[in-house]
C-alpha positions in Angstrom: 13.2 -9.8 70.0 12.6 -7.4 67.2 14.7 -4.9 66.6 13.7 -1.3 65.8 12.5 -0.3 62.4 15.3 1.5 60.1 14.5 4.8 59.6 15.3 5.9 55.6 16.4 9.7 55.3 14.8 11.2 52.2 17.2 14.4 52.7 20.6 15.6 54.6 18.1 18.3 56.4 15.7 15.2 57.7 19.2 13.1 59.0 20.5 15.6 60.8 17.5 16.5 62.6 17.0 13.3 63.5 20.3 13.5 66.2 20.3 15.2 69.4 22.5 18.5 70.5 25.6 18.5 70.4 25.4 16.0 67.8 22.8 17.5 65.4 24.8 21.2 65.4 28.3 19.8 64.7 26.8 17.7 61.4 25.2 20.8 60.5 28.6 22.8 61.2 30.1 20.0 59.2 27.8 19.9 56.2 28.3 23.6 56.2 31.5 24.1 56.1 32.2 21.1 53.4 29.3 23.4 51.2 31.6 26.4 51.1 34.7 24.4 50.6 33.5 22.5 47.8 30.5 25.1 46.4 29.4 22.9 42.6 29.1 19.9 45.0 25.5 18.5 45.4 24.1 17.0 48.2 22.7 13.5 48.6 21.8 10.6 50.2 23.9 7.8 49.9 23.9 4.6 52.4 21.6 6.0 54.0 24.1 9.2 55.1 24.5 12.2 53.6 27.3 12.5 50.8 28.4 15.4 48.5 28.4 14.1 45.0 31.2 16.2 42.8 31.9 14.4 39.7 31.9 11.4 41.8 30.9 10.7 45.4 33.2 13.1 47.0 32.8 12.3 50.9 30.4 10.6 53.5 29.7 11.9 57.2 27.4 10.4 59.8 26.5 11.1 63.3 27.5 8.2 66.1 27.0 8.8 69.8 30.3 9.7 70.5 31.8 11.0 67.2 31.3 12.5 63.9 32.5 9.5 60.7 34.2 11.5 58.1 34.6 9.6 55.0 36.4 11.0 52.2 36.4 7.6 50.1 40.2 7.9 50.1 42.6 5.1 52.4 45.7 6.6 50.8 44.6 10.2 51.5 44.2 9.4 55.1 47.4 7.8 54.6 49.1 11.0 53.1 47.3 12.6 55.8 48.6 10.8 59.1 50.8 13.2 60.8 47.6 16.3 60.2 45.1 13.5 61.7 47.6 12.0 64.3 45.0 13.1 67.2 42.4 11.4 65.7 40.8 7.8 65.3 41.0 7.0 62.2 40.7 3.4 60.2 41.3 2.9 56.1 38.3 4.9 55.2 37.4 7.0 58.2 38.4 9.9 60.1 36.2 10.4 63.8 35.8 13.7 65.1 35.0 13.4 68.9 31.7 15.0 69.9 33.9 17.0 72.9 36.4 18.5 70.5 35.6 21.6 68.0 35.9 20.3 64.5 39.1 20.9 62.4 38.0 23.6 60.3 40.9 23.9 58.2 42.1 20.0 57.9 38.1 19.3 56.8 39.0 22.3 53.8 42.1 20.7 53.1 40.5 17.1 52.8 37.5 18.3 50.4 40.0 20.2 48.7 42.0 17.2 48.0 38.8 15.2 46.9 37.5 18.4 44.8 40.8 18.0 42.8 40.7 13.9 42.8 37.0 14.0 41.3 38.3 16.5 39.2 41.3 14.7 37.9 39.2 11.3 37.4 36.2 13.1 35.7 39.2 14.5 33.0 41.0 11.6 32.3 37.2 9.7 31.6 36.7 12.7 29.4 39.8 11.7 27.6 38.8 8.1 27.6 35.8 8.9 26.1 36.9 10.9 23.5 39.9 8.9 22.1 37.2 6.3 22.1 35.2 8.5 19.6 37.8 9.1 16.9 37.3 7.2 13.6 40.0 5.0 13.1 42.7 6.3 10.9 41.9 9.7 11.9 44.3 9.4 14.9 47.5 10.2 13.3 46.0 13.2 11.4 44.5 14.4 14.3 48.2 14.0 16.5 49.9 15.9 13.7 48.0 18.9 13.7 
């Protein structure tokens, strides 16, 4: 038996229209409310999902029929995270949101906040990286005494 043909999403518009209600609305309330929580963050397709890319993948979501996936690309954060997400299935790299529950608004600012500032943190110390790989050597002690 052959299975059905896999549909690739060209855009986050063209994947979430491709669910039905309720699922289709809470992606969209989803990918909205990530958008204002994390506005320089740019919106791709990744895996075949839609991702926000800040510096750095930031998180994943994808629409299942019976929950939202939520993937921040963190294990520790969901971790860190338990007790906030104790009503929730969650595995190392996934939080679901059931499809009969309102989203948590402010735990999915507090998450992309948390990423914002990880991507943020990684992208500097790369800088840094980058730079110190850049100085002539000899010039480093000059450069530390000033």
């Amino acid at each position: 038996m052959e299975s059905a043909p896999k549909i690739t999403f060209r855009s986050v518009d063209e994947y979430v229209s491709s669910f039905p209600e309720p699922i289709a609305s809470l992606l969209q309330d989803l990918r909205m409310l990530i958008k204002t929580s994390a506005p320089g963050a740019q919106e791709v397709i990744s895996y075949n999902m839609p991702a926000f890319r800040f510096h750095g993948i930031l998180l994943y979501f994808a629409g299942h029929k019976a929950h939202i996936g939520f993937y921040p690309g963190n294990a520790a954060l969901i971790e860190r995270l338990s007790d906030k997400l104790a009503g929730y299935q969650k595995s190392k790299g996934t939080i679901q949101f059931r499809l009969d529950k309102p989203l948590p608004r402010e735990l999915i600012r507090e998450i992309v906040a948390i990423r914002v500032n990880e991507n943020l943190e990684k992208a500097a110390a790369k800088a840094n990286r980058i730079k110190r790989q850049q100085i002539p050597q000899g010039l480093e002690n000059e450069i530390k005494a000033t």
